[in-house]
C-alpha positions in Angstrom: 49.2 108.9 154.0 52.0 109.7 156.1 54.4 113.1 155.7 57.3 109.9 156.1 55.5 107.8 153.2 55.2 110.8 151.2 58.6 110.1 149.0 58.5 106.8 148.3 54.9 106.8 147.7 54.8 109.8 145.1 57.6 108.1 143.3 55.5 105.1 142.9 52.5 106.8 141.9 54.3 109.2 139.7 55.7 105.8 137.7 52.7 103.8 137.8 51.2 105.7 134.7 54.4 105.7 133.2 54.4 101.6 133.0 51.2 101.3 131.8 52.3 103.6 128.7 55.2 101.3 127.9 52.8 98.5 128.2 51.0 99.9 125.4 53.3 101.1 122.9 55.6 98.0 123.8 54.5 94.5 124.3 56.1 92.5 126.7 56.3 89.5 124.0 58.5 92.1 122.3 60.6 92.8 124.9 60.8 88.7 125.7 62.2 88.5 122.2 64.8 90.9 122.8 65.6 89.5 126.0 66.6 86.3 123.9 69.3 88.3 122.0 70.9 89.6 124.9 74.0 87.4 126.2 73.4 85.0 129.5 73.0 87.3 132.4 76.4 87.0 134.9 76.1 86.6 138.4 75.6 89.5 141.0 75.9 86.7 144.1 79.5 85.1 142.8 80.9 89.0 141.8 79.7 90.0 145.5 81.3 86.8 147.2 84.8 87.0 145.4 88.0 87.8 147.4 89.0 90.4 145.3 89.6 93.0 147.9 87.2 95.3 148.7 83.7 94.9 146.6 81.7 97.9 145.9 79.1 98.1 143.6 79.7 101.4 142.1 76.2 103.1 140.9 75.6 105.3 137.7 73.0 108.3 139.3 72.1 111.8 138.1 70.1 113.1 140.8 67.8 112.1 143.5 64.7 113.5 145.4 66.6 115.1 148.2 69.9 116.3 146.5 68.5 117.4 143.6 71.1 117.3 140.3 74.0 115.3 141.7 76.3 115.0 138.4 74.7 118.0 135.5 78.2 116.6 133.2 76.6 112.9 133.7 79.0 111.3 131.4 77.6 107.4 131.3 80.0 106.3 129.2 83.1 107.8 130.3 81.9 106.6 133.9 81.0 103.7 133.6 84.6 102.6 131.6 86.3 104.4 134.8 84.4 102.0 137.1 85.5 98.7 135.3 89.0 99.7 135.1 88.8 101.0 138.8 87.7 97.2 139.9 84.0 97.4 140.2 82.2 94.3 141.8 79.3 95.4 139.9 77.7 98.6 138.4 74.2 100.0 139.2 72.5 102.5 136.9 69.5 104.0 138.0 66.7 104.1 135.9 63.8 106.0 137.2 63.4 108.9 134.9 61.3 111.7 136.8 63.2 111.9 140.4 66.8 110.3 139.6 66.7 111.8 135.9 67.7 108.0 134.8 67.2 106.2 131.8 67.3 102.6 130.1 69.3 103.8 128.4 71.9 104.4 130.3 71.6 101.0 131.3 72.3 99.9 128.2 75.4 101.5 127.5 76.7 100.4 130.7 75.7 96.9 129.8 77.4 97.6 126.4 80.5 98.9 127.4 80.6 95.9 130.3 80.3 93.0 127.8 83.4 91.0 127.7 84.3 91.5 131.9 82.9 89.4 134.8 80.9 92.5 135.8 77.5 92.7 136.5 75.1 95.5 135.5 72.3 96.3 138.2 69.1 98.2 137.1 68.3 100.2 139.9 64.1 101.5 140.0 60.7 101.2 141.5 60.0 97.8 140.4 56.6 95.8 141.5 55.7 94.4 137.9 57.1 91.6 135.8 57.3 93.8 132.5 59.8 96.4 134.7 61.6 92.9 134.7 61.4 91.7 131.1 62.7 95.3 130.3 65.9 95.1 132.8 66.5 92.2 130.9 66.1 93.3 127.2 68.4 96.5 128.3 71.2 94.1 129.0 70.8 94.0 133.1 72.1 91.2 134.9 69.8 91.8 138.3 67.2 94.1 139.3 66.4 95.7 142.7 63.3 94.6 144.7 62.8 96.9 147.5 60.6 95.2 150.7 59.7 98.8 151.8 57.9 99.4 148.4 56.5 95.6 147.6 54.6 95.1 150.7 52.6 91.7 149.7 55.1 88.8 150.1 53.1 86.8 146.9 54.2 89.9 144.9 57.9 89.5 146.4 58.1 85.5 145.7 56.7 86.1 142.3 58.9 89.0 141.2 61.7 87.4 142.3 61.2 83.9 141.1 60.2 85.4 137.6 64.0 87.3 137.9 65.6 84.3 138.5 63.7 82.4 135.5 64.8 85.6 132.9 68.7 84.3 134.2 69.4 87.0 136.6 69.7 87.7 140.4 67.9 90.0 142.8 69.4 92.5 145.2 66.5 93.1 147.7 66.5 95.4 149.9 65.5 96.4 153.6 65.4 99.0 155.6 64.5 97.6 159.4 64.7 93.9 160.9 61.4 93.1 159.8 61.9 93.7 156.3 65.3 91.7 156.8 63.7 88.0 158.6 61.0 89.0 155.5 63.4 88.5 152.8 65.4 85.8 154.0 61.7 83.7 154.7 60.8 84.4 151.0 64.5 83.0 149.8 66.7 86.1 148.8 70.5 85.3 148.6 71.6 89.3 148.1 70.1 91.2 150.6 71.0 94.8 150.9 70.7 97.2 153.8 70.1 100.7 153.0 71.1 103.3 155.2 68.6 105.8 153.7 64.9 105.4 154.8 63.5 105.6 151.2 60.3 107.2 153.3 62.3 110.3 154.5 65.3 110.1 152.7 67.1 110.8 155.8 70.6 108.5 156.0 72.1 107.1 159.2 74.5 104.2 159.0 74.9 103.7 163.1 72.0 101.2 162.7 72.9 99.6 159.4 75.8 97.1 160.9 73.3 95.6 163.1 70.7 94.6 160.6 73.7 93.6 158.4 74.2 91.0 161.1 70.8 89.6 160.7 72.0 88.0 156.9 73.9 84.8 157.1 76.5 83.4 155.8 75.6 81.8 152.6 73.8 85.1 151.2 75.6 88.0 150.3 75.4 91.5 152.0 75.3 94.8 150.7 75.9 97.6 152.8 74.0 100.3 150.9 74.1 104.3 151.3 76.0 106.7 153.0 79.5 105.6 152.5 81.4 108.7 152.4 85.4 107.5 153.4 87.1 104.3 153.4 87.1 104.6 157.4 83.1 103.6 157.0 83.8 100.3 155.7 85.0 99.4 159.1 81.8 99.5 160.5 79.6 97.4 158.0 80.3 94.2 158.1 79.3 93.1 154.8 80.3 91.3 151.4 80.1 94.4 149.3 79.2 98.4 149.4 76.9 99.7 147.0 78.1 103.4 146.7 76.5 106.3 144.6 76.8 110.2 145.6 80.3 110.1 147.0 81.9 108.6 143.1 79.3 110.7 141.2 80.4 114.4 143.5 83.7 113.0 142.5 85.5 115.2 139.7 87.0 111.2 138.3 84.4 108.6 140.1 87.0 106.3 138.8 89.5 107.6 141.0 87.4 107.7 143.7 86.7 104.2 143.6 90.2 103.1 143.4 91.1 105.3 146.3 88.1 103.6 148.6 89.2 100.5 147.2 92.9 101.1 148.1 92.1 102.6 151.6 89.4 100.5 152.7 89.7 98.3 155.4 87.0 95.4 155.9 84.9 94.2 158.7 84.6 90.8 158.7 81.2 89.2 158.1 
């Protein structure tokens, strides 16, 4: 293994045993059930494609490998009501417990608290397995993220994603290079998100991420992901939406925050 694989391979490994645990003590047939109970799913795609100004998916996130604690007074609640009334696209809520400190349960207060608006909840994880799936959707997500640098088997990518679409939500999958772009948009994906941050190194540069942005056509949507720091970045990323994390959560009102990207933000056209 690689010193660059080393992240986003330990995170993987590190959750693997995890899964299997939930496996145990909670069947997926349960989890099905619950997923029934939980209101139709609202669409990531349509949220991403409106003309409603600017359209940033504004993300719920604790920590992370390489910053460590971002947010110790990690208010979900209180965050998550200043996104929606701030004019979220969407809101992602990380998950993964042992590196970003996340919870389900964080998703499903967000979920909670967004029932009632247009405005779709994103879990955000390490997902290769359907169950990882089945439990976004018992939480209350609307879409998952399927990351191409992490899923490397393009069966497992088709499955994953058509098993999404059958539990009523959408997929934001993500690339990292060119490759991993053509690969998405072969297996079918209609959100595809570039990240600025190579999940191998962590490292973020967005010089690059506005050409592979160019790669997605028209009809799917494009997420600019990572990195975002000032309105003046949007300028240079011609995509449908921004997915933004660190800059709202270092923020002393994210909500704020948003609204001031939102208000100062000036497009480039896709």
């Amino acid at each position: 293994m690689s010193d660059q694989a080393d992240i986003l391979q330990k995170i993987a490994e590190t959750n693997r045993a995890g899964l299997e645990q939930r496996k145990q003590t909670v069947p997926e047939a349960e989890l099905l059930r619950k997923a029934e109970l939980v209101p139709p799913a609202k669409s990531l795609y349509a949220s991403l494609k409106s003309k409603d100004g600017i359209r940033i998916i504004a993300e719920l996130k604790k920590a992370s490998p390489s910053k460590g604690l971002i947010r110790p007074d990690f208010l979900v609640e209180d965050f998550a009501v200043e996104y929606l009334q701030a004019g979220a696209a969407a809101i992602s809520v990380l998950t993964e417990e042992h590196f970003f400190l996340g919870s389900l349960v964080y998703l499903k207060k967000a979920a909670l608290l967004a029932a009632g608006t247009s405005v779709p909840i994103l879990r955000k994880d390490f997902l290769t397995d359907r169950y990882q799936i089945t439990e976004a959707r018992a939480a209350g997500a609307d879409a998952v993220l399927l990351i191409a640098a992490l899923i490397k088997d393009d069966a497992l990518i088709a499955d994953l994603l058509h098993y999404t679409h059958e539990l009523g939500m959408e997929a934001l999958c993500e690339a990292h290079d060119a490759e991993e772009v053509k690969r998405l948009l072969a297996l079918g994906a209609r959100i595809i998100g570039v990240n600025s941050r190579d999940l191998r190194t962590f490292h973020t540069d967005i010089r690059q991420t506005g050409h592979l942005l160019e790669l997605i056509p028209e009809n799917c949507a494009a997420v600019a992901e990572s990195g975002i720091s000032c309105a003046a970045d949007f300028a240079t990323l011609p995509a449908d939406a921004y997915l933004i994390g660190e800059t709202l959560m270092r923020s002393e009102h994210p909500g704020e925050k948003l609204a001031e990207l939102r208000k100062g933000a000036k497009p480039c056209t896709r």
